[in-house]
C-alpha positions in Angstrom: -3.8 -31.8 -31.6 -5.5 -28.3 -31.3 -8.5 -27.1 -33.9 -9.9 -23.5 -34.4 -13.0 -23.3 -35.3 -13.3 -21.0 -38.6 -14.9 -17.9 -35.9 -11.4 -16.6 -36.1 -12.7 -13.5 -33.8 -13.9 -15.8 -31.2 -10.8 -17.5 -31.2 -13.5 -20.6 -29.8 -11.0 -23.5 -29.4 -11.9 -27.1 -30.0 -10.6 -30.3 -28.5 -11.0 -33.1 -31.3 -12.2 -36.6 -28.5 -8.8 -37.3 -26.5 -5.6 -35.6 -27.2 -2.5 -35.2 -25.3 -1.0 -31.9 -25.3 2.4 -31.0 -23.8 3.9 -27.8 -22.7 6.7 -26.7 -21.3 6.9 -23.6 -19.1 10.1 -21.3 -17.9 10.8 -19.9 -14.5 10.3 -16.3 -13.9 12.1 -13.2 -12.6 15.9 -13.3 -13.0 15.8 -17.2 -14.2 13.2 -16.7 -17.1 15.4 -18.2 -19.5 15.5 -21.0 -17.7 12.6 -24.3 -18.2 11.3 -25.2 -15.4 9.2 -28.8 -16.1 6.8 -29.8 -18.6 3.0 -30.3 -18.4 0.9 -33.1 -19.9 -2.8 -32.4 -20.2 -5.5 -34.6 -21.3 -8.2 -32.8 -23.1 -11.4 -33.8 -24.3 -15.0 -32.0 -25.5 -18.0 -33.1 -25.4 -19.8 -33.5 -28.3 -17.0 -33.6 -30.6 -17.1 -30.6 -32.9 -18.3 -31.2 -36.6 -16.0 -29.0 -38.3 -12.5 -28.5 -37.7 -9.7 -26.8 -39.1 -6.9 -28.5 -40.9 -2.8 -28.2 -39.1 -1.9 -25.8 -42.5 -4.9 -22.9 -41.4 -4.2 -23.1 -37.8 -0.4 -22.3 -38.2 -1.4 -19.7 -40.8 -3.7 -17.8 -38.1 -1.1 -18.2 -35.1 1.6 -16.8 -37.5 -0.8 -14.0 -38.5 -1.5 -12.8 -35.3 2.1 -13.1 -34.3 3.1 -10.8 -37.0 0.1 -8.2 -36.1 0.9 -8.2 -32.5 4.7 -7.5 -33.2 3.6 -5.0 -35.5 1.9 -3.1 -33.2 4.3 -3.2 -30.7 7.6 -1.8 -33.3 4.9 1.0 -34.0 4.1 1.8 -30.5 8.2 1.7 -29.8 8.4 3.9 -32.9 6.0 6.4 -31.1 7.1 6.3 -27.6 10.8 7.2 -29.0 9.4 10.0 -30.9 7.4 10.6 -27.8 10.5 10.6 -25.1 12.3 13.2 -27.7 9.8 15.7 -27.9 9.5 15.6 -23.8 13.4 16.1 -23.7 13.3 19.0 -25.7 10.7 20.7 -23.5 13.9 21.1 -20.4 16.9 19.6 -20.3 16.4 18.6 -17.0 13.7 16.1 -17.7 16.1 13.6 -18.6 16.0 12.9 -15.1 13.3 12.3 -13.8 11.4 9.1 -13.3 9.7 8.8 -16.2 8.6 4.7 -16.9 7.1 4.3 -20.2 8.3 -0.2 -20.0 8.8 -2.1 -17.2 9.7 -5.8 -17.3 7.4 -8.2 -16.1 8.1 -11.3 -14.6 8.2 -13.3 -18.1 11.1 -10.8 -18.7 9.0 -9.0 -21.6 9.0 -5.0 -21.5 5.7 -4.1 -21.6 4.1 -0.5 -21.4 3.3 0.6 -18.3 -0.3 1.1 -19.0 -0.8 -3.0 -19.6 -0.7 -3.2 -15.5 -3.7 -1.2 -15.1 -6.8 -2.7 -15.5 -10.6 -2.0 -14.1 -11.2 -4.5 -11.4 -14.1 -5.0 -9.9 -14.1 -7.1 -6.6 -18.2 -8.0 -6.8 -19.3 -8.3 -3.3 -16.1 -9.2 -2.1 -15.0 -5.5 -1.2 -17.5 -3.4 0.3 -16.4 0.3 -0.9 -12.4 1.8 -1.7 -11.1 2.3 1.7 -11.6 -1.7 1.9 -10.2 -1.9 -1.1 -7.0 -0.1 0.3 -6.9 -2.2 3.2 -7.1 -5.1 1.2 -3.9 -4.0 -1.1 -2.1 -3.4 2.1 -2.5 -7.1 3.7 -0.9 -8.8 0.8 2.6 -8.8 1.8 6.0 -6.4 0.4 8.6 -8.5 -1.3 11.2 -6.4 -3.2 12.1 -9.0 -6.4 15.2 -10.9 -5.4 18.9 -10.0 -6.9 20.8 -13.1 -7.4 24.2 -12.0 -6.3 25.5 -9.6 -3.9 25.5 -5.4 -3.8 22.4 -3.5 -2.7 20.6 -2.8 -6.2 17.4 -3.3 -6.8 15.9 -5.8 -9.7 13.5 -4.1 -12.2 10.2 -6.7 -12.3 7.0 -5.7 -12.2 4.1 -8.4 -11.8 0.8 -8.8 -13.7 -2.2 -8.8 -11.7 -2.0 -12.3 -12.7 1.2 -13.2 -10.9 0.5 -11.0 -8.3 -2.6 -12.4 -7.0 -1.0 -16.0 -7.2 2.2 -15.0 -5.3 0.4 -13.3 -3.0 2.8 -10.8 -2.6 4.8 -8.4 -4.1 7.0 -4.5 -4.6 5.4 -1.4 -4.3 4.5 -1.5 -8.1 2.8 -4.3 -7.8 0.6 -2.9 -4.7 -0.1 0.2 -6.8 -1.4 -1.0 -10.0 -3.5 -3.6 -8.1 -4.9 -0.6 -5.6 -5.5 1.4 -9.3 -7.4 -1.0 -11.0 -9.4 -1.9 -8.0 -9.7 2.1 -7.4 -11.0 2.3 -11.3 -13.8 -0.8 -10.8 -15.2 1.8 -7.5 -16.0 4.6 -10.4 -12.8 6.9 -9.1 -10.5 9.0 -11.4 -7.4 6.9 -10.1 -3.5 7.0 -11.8 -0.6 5.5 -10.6 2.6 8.0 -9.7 6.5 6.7 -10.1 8.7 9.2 -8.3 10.5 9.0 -5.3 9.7 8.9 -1.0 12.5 10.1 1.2 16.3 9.9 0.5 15.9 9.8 -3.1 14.5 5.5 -3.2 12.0 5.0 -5.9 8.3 4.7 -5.0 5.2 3.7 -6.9 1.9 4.9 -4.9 -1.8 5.7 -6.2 -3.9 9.1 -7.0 -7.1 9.9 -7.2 -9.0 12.9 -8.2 -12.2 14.3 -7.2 -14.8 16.0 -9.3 -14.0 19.1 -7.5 -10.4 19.1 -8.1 -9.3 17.7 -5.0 -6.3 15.6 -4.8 -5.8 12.5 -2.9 -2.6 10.0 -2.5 -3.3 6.9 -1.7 -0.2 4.1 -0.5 -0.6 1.3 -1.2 1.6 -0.8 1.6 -0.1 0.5 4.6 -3.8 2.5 3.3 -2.6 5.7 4.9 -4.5 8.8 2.7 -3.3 12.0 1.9 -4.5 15.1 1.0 -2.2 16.7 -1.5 -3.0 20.6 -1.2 0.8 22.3 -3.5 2.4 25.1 -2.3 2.5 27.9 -4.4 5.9 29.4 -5.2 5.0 32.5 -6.6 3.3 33.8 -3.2 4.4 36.7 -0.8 7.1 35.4 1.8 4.9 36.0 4.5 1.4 33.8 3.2 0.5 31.1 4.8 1.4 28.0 2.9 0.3 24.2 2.9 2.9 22.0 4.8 3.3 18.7 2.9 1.3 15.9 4.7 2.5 12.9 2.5 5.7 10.8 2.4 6.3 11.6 -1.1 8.7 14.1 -2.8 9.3 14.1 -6.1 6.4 12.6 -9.5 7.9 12.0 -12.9 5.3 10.3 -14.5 1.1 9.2 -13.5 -1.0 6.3 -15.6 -3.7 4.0 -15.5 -5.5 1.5 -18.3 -6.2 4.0 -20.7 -3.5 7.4 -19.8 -0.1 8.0 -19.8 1.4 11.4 -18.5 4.7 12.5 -17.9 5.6 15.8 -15.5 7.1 19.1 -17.4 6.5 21.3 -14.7 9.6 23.0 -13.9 10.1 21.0 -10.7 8.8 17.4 -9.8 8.7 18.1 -6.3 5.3 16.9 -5.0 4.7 19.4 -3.1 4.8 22.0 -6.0 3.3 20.0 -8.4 -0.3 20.9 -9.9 -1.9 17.9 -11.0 -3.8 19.5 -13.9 -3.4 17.2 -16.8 -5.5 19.6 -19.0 -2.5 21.7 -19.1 -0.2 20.7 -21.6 2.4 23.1 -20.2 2.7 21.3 -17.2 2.1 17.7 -17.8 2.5 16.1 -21.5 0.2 13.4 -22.4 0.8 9.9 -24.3 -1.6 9.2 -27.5 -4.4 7.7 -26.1 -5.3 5.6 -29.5 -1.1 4.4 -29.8 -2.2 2.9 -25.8 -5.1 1.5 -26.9 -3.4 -0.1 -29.9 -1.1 -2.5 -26.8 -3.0 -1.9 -24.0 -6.5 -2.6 -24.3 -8.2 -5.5 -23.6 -8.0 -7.9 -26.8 -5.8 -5.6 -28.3 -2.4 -8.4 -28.0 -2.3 -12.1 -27.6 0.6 -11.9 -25.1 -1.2 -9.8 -22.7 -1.9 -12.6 -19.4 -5.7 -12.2 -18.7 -7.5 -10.2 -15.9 -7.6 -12.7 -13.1 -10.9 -12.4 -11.2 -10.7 -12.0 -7.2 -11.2 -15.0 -5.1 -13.2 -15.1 -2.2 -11.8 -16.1 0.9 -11.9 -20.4 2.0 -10.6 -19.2 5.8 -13.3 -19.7 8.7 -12.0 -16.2 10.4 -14.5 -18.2 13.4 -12.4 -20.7 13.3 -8.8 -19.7 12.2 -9.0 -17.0 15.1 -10.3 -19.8 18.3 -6.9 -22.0 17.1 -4.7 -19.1 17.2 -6.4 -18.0 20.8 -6.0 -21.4 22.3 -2.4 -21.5 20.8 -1.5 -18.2 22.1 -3.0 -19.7 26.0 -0.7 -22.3 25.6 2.0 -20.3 25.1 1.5 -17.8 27.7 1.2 -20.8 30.6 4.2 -22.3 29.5 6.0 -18.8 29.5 5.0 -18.1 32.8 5.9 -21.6 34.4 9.1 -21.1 33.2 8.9 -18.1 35.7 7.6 -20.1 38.0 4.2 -18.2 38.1 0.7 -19.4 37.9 -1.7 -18.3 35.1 -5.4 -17.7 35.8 -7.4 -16.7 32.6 -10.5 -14.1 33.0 -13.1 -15.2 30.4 -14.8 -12.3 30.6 -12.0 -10.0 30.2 -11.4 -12.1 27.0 -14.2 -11.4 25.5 -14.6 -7.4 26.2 -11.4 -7.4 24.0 -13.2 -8.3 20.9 -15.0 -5.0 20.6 -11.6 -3.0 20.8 -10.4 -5.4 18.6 -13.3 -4.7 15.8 -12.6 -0.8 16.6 -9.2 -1.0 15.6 -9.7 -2.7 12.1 -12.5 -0.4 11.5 -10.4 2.3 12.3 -7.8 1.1 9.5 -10.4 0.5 6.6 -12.0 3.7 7.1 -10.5 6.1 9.4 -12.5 6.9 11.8 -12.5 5.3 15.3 -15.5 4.6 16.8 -16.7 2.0 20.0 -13.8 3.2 21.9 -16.3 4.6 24.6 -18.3 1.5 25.1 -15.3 -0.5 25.6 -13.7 1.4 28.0 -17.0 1.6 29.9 -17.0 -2.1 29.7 -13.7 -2.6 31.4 -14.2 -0.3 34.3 -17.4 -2.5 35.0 -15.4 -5.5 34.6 -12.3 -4.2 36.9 -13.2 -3.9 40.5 -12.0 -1.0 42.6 -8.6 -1.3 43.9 -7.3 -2.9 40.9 -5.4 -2.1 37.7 -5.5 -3.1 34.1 -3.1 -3.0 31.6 -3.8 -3.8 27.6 -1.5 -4.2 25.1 -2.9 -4.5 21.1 -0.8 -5.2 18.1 -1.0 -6.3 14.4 -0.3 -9.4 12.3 0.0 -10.0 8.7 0.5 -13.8 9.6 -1.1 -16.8 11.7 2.1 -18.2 12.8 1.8 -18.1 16.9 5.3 -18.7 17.9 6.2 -15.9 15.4 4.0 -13.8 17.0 4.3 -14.5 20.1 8.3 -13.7 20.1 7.2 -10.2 18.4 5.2 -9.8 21.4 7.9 -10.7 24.0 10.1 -7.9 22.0 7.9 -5.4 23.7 8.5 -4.0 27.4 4.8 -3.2 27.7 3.4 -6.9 26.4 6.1 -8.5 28.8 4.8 -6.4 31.5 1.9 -7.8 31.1 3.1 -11.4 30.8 5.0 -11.2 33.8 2.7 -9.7 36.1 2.9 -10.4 39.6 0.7 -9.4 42.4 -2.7 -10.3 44.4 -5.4 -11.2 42.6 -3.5 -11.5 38.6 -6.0 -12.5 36.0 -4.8 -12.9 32.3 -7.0 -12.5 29.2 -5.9 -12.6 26.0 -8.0 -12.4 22.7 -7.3 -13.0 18.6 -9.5 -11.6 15.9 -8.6 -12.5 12.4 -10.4 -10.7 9.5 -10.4 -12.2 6.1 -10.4 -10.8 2.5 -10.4 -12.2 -0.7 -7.4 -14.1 -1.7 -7.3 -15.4 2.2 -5.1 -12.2 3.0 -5.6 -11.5 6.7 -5.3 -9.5 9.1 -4.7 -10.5 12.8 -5.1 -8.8 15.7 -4.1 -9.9 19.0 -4.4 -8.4 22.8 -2.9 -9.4 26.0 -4.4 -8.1 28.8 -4.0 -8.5 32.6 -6.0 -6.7 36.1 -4.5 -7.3 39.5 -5.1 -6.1 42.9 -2.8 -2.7 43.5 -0.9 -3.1 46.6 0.8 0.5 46.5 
């Protein structure tokens, strides 16, 4: 048995001494119809409460708020048809583009777009945006499985809720999390729906900049773009912008609290003029009909903002296993060639700088300690001898995985297969965590021998 306390607002729940309370809970995705156990729970409060509500007023108040929450959504339904009219009538043509007002989440309940986006704020878990983006891209892409055969694609977005929990996830999902993440940092950030090359949908993040300037953001790999439109109505001969982003066509951009659809008469990105100011070329959603299903508090059957959680994974640690894992299977590779393996310990460790260079370089963009490790090596490779490196990338700390993604390479094989005077071996694993334990490893093989041509 369950008791409200007569705070109705506060919605301040009370557990009357022991109760048992069972709940049953459906898949999600394609089989949400489907139950998928039921849960027992044992609850208790300490002190018991001294007044409670009777059965009678508690099912009055659940019934109640049912009725306003379905209320608001049939009048936001009414308005977004309304809504969808008026934007047809602007150009015929706008019936196709990609403009996504619902989208399906993985209860299988259409909810407005909007309801994805949320302000997140990451604490001291994320030091600025751009590590922000870097996080967003670790988690890994899953396009939402189709039971059956064919090529199509199933429409499920994910709450940040059962995002973070699968840990991974479609472009969609990537982009409202890199949003609302953006938002928490103070930017003026939107998601865009359009499409990316050959027509395939794509979901990716803007922001813009107090002086008008335009950035893209995607959301799989942290790659920025500066979005700078070509202007059709200039001479033949002017010098015009060359598109620098993957992108080409925008129907639509939102966040938490905006909804705008593109009426410019083209939705190619690299014409369009993100000036939402200008109702002639972008037509705008009723900010108080959002806030009616959108906003926090604003609808019972909204899943709560999950917080970020901060990583449990010694990176120390995780990274010496997969080091020691990755020696193990270098000597038995090269047995099997029937070659010896001598390991350089101090060729091991110069790695680690280039190592930290390279993840700096994907968080913020700009390389730096390049020079100090290449003076390193030289001091550390004698005359007369050669070295060869070979750095890649991991979402996953899986060393047999990796290590046949290695051998795939003619350059890492090279280098597993040296022979020569004088071969030494050094290899070297850096794993940097995030919250939610997303990581991302990176791994060298290097070798220096004695050059005998």
């Amino acid at each position: 048995m369950i008791n409200i306390s007569a705070n109705s607002k506060r919605q301040n729940i009370f557990f009357v001494l022991k109760k048992v309370v069972t709940m049953s809970f459906s898949s999600t995705g394609s089989e949400c119809k489907v139950p998928a156990g039921v849960l027992t729970v044992n609850l208790e409060l300490y002190p018991p409460p001294a007044v409670t509500l009777s059965a009678d007023v508690i099912s009055t108040q659940r019934s109640l708020e049912r009725t306003r929450t379905a209320e608001k959504d049939r009048l936001f339904l009414v308005y977004a048809k309304q809504w969808w009219r008026e934007f047809l009538e602007i150009r015929a043509s706008h019936q196709s583009k990609l403009v996504k007002i619902f989208a399906q989440d993985e209860n299988g309940v259409n909810r407005p777009v909007c309801s994805y986006v949320h302000v997140l704020r990451a604490g001291r878990l994320l030091e600025s945006s751009r590590h922000a983006a870097r996080f967003v891209s670790l988690l890994p892409h899953e396009r939402t499985p189709v039971l059956g055969g064919g090529t199509g694609k199933q429409e499920q977005w994910c709450s940040l809720l059962a995002f973070l929990g699968r840990g991974k996830g479609d472009c969609e999902d990537h982009a409202t999390l890199l949003c609302s993440l953006l938002l928490g940092f103070g930017l003026d950030a939107y998601v865009c729906v359009g499409t990316k090359a050959k027509g395939v949908p794509h979901a990716w993040v803007m922001t813009r900049g107090t002086d008008g300037t335009v950035t893209f953001w995607e959301s799989l790999t942290a790659h920025r773009y500066l979005h700078r439109p070509v202007d059709p109505d200039a001479p033949p001969l002017s010098p015009q912008p060359k598109p620098s982003s993957p992108y080409r066509t925008v129907g639509c951009v939102f966040n938490h609290q905006t909804f705008m659809a593109n009426c410019q008469p083209s939705d190619a990105v690299e014409l369009c003029v993100f000036d939402f100011q200008n109702p002639s070329r972008w037509k705008a959603m009723s900010e108080e009909a959002l806030r009616s299903v959108c906003a926090p508090g604003s609808c019972s059957s909204l899943p709560p903002l999950p917080p970020l959680c901060a990583p449990s994974l010694d990176p120390a640690a995780a990274s010496n296993q997969l080091e020691m894992e990755m020696r193990y299977l270098v000597y038995e590779h090269r047995k099997d060639l029937d070659l010896g393996t001598v390991w350089d310990d101090h060729l091991c460790y110069l790695l680690s700088s280039a190592l930290s260079a390279y993840e700096m370089e994907r968080c913020t963009g700009v390389s730096c300690g390049n020079e100090e490790f290449q003076d390193a090596v030289r001091r550390a490779v004698p005359d007369g001898h050669t070295f060869k490196g070979f750095p890649i990338h991991f979402l996953h700390r899986n060393a047999r995985r990796a290590f046949a993604t290695c051998l795939r390479s003619p350059f890492c094989e090279e280098i597993l297969c040296c022979r020569g005077d004088s071969v030494r071996l050094a290899v070297r694993v850096w794993i940097f965590v995030y919250p939610e334990n997303a990581c991302a490893v990176w791994l060298m093989f290097a070798c220096k021998y004695r050059s005998v041509l």
